[in-house]
N, C-alpha and C positions, 0 to 999 in steps of 0.2 A: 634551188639546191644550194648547198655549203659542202666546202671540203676544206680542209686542214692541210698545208702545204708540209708532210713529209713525208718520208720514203713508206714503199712497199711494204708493207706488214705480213712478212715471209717468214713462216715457220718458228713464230715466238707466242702463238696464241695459247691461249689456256682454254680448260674445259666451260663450257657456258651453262650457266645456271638458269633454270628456267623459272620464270617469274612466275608468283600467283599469287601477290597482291599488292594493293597500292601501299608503298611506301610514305609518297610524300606525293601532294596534289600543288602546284601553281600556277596563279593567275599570273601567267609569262607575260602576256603581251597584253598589248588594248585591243588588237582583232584577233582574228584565226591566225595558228599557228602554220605553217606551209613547210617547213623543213627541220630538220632536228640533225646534228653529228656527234660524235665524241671523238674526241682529241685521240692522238696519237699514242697517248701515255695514260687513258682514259680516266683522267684526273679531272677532266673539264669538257664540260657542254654548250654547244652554241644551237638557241634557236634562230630561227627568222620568221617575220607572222609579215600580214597584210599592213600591218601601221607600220613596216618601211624600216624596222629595226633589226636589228640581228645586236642579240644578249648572249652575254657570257656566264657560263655557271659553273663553280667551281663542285664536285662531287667528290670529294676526298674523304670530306668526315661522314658521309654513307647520305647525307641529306643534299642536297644542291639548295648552295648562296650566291647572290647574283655579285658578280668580279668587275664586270664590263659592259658596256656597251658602245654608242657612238660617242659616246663625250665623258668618257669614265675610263679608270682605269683598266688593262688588260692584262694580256697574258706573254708578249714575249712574241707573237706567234705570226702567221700571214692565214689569213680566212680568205678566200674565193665565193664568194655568192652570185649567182644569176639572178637579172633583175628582170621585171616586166616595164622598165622605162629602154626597151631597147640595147642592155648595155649587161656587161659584165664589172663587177666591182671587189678590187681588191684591198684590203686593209691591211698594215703589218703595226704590231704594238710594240710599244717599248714603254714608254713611263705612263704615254695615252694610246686611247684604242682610233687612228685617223683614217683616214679614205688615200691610199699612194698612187693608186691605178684605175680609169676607169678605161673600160677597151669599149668604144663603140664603131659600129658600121652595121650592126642588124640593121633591119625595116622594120622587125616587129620584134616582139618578147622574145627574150632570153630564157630560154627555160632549161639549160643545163651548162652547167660551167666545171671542168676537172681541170687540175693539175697532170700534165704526162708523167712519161720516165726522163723525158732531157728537162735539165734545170733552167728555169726562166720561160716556161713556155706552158700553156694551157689550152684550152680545146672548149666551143661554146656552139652548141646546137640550139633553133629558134624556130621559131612558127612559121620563119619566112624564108624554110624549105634549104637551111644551111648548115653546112659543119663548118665552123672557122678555128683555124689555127693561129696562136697570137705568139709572138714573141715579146714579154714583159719588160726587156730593157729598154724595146720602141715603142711598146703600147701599141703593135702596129699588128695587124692580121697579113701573116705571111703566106696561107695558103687555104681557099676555102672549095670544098667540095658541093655541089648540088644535088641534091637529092627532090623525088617527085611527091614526100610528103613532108609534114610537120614533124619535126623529132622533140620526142618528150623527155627523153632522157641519155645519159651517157657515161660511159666506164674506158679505162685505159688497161692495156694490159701489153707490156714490152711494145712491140712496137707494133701495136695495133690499136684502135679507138675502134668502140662496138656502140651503135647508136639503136634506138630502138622508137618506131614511127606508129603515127594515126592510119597508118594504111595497112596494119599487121603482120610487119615485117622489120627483119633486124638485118642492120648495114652490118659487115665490118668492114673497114677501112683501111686503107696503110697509112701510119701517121705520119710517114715523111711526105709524101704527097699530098695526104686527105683525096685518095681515089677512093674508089667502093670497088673492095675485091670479091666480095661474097657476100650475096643473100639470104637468110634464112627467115619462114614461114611462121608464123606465130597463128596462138589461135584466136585472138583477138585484136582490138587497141591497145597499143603497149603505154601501160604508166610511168613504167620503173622498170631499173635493171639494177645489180651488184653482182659483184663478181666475190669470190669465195676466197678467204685470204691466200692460197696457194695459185689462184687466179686459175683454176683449171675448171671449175664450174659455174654458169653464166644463170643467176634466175634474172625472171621475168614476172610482171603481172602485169597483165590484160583487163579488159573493161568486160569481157565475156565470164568476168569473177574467177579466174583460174591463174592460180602462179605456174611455173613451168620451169624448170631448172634442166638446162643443155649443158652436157659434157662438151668442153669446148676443141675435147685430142679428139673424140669420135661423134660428127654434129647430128647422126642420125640416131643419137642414143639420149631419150630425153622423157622425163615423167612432169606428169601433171598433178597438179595438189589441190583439192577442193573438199568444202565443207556447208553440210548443209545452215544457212544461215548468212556466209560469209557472201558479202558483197561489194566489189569494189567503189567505193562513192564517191571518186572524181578521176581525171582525166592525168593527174598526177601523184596519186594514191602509189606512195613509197613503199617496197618492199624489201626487208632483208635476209643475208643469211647468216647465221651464227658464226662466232669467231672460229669456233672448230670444227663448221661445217655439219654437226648435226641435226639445226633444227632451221625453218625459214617462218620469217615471222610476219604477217602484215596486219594492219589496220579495215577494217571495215564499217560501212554506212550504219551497219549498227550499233554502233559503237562501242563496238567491243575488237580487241585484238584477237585474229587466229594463229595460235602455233602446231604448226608440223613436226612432225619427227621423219628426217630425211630416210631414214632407214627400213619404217614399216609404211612410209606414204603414207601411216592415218596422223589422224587431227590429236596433238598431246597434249592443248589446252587452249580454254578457251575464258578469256581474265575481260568478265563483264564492266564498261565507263557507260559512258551518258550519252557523249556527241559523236559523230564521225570524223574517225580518226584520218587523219591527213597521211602520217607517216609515225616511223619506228624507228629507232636504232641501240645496237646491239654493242656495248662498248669491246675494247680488243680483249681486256684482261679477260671478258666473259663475266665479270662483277655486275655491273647494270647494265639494265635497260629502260628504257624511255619510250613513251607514246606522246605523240602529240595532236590534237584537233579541232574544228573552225570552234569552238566558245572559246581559245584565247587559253587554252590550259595545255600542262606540259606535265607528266603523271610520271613518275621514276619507280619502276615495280622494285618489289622485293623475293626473293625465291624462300624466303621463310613466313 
């Protein structure tokens, strides 16, 4: 996973346009791509693929050019990535893009990595049945919760941390502790979670090919989204929700993206690729959006 180390994106979203067709096609990486973001100011894209890189792409002039990477110039900025060598890694750029943090103490993969709401501190859930809480000016894991499954994924919301596991169930947490104060039942293996920029509605997607979107003020009020076709095609198969919360978008083994319209629960489009899509994201302005998949390609749709 990747995130962009700045504040809450509260009530400045704009309307999201929905894509249906490819703008602009790139061969991003030399493997599979596995994570995709957009910056804060959604000027700029960062992937991460299996050859170990995380690239930087500037989308300003409506195309994405590559700005950065490990040994190239950046952006100014601090990126957070989870790694599968056990560890979480952070970079902060200024003239170059460098490695300033790396937090390790997992046993096994790192498979999600957030920024909280307190400054200098982030949150990394792993295969090896852990929530850890780090504080960045020690590089040091100041409080780690245990949990009885693998956590695939993770979202912060005030002062809570919602983790979502291989045993079909969503922790939330209290981030001052990292206790588990509440359970909730999924209907599958959960891939993914995002939370909805007012942070009041929590999707999910499962390996049972269904997204699931919980109101987070009332947890027993909750819809399912499926389509014939759509299938989820891996264990960390990203899903998102629109900047203005009207539509949820994710990736499937056939490679093709499905989109919802949160309002009628049917399917509002379905924008035919090649490979199975890893993951998606929805920039804040609502401007682009991006798919990404294991051939190593990173697709930026267009809504005209």
């Amino acid at each position: 996973s990747l995130e962009e180390d700045l504040p809450f994106p509260v009530g400045i979203c704009l309307s999201a346009r929905v894509p249906v067709r490819p703008l602009q096609v790139l061969e991003a990486h030399e493997q599979g791509i596995n994570a995709v973001r957009f910056s804060f100011g959604s000027d700029l894209l960062a992937t991460g693929g299996t050859d170990r890189v995380i690239k930087l792409w500037d989308v300003r002039a409506g195309k994405a050019a590559p700005v950065g990477s490990a040994d190239r110039p950046g952006s100014g900025r601090r990126i957070l990535a989870a790694s599968h060598n056990k560890s979480a890694l952070l970079w902060k750029s200024k003239c170059v893009f460098v490695g300033q943090v790396t937090l390790t103490g997992h046993s096994r993969k790192v498979t999600a990595a957030r920024f909280t709401c307190v400054p200098h501190q982030v949150v990394t859930g792993s295969t090896d049945r852990t929530v850890r809480l780090w504080d960045l000016n020690r590089a040091a894991c100041v409080q780690q919760g245990e949990v009885a499954s693998f956590c695939s994924d993770l979202v912060c919301s005030d002062s809570r941390i919602i983790s979502g596991h291989f045993d079909c169930k969503i922790r939330v947490w209290d981030s001052r502790t990292v206790s588990c104060v509440q359970e909730l039942p999924s209907q599958g293996r959960v891939t993914s979670l995002d939370l909805s920029s007012d942070r009041r509605q929590l999707l999910s997607c499962c390996r049972d090919d269904c997204l699931q979107l919980l109101d987070l003020r009332w947890t027993n009020d909750r819809m399912c989204f499926r389509a014939d076709g759509f299938k989820c095609g891996g264990d960390s198969t990203k899903a998102v929700i629109s900047p203005d919360g009207c539509y949820l978008a994710a990736g499937s083994a056939d490679g093709a993206v499905y989109i919802w319209n949160v309002s009628t629960g049917g399917l509002e489009a379905r924008l035919p690729d090649h490979s199975s899509i890893t993951a998606v994201s929805w920039s804040l302005s609502g401007e682009h959006f991006v798919s990404v998949d294991r051939s190593r390609r990173a697709v930026l749709w267009s809504d005209i």
